[in-house]
DRENSEVO-635885 format. One record per residue: residue in one letter; x negated, y negated, z negated of N, C-alpha, C in turn; chain. Coordinates in steps of 0.02 Angstrom, whole numbers. Each point is the difference from the previous one (the first is absolute). Example, Ala and Ser with C-alpha at 12.3 -4.5 7.8 and 13.67 -1.06 7.14 Angstrom:
aa/n_x/n_y/n_z/ca_x/ca_y/ca_z/c_x/c_y/c_z/ch
A/-660/284/-390/45/-59/0/-45/-60/0/A
S/18/-53/36/-42/-59/-3/39/-55/-37/A
This chain:
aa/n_x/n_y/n_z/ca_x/ca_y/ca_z/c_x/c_y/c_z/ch
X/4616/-669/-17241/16/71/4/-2/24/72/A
X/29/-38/42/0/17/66/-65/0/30/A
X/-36/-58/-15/-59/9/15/-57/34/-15/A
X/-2/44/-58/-40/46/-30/18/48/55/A
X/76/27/-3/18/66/62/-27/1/66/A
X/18/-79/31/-28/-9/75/-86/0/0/A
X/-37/-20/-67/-78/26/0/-5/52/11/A
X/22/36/-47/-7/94/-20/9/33/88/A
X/46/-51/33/22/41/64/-60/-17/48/A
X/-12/-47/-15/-60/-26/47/-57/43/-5/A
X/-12/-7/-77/-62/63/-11/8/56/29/A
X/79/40/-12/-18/57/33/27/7/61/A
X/-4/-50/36/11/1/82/-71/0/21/A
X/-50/-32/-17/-69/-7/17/-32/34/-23/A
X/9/38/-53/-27/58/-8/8/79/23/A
X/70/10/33/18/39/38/-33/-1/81/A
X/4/-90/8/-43/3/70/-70/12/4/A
X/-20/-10/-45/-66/-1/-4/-8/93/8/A
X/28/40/-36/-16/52/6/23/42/64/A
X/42/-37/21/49/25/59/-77/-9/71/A
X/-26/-62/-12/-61/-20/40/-47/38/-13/A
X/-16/13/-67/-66/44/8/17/82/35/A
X/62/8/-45/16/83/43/-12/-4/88/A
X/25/-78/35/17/4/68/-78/16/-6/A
X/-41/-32/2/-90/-24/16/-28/77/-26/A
X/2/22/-32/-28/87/-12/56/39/56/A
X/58/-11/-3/13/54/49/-39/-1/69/A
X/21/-64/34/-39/-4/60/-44/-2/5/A
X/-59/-22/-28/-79/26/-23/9/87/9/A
X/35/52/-55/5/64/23/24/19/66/A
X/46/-38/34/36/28/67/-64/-27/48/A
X/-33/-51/-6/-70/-9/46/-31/37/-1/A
X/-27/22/-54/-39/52/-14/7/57/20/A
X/53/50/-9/35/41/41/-10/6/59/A
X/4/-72/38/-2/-11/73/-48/16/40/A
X/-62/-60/-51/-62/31/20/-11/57/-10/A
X/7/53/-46/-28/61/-1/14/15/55/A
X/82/7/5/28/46/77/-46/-20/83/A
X/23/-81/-3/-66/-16/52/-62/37/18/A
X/-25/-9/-67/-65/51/12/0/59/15/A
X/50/20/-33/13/101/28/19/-22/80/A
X/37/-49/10/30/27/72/-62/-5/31/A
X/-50/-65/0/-58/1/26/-52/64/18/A
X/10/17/-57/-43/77/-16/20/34/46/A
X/70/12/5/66/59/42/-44/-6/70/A
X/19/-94/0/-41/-19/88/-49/44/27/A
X/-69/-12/-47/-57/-1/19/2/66/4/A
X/31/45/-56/-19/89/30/39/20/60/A
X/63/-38/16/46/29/60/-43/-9/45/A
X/-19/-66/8/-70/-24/61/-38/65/8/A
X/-17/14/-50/-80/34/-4/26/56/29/A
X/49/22/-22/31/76/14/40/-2/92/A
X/14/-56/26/32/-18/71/-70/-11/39/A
């Protein structure tokens, strides 16, 4: 009996991590992403302030 419960817990400890991991790995994939976009705008920002100085 005890040991059926401490499975069940196991399952859903590793199944919570598992999803807990994939959420981390898509968020920061989106917050990179983000990053780079902004990068690129600031780049952009650069090159016209240049152009315009």
């Amino acid at each position: 009996m005890v040991l059926v419960l401490l499975e069940e817990c196991m399952v859903t400890m590793l199944l919570t991590i598992t999803l807990l991991v994939n959420f981390t790995i898509v968020y920061l994939d989106y917050v990179l992403e983000n990053l780079r976009i902004t990068h690129n705008i600031l780049l952009v920002d650069n090159k016209l302030i240049k152009k315009i100085i």
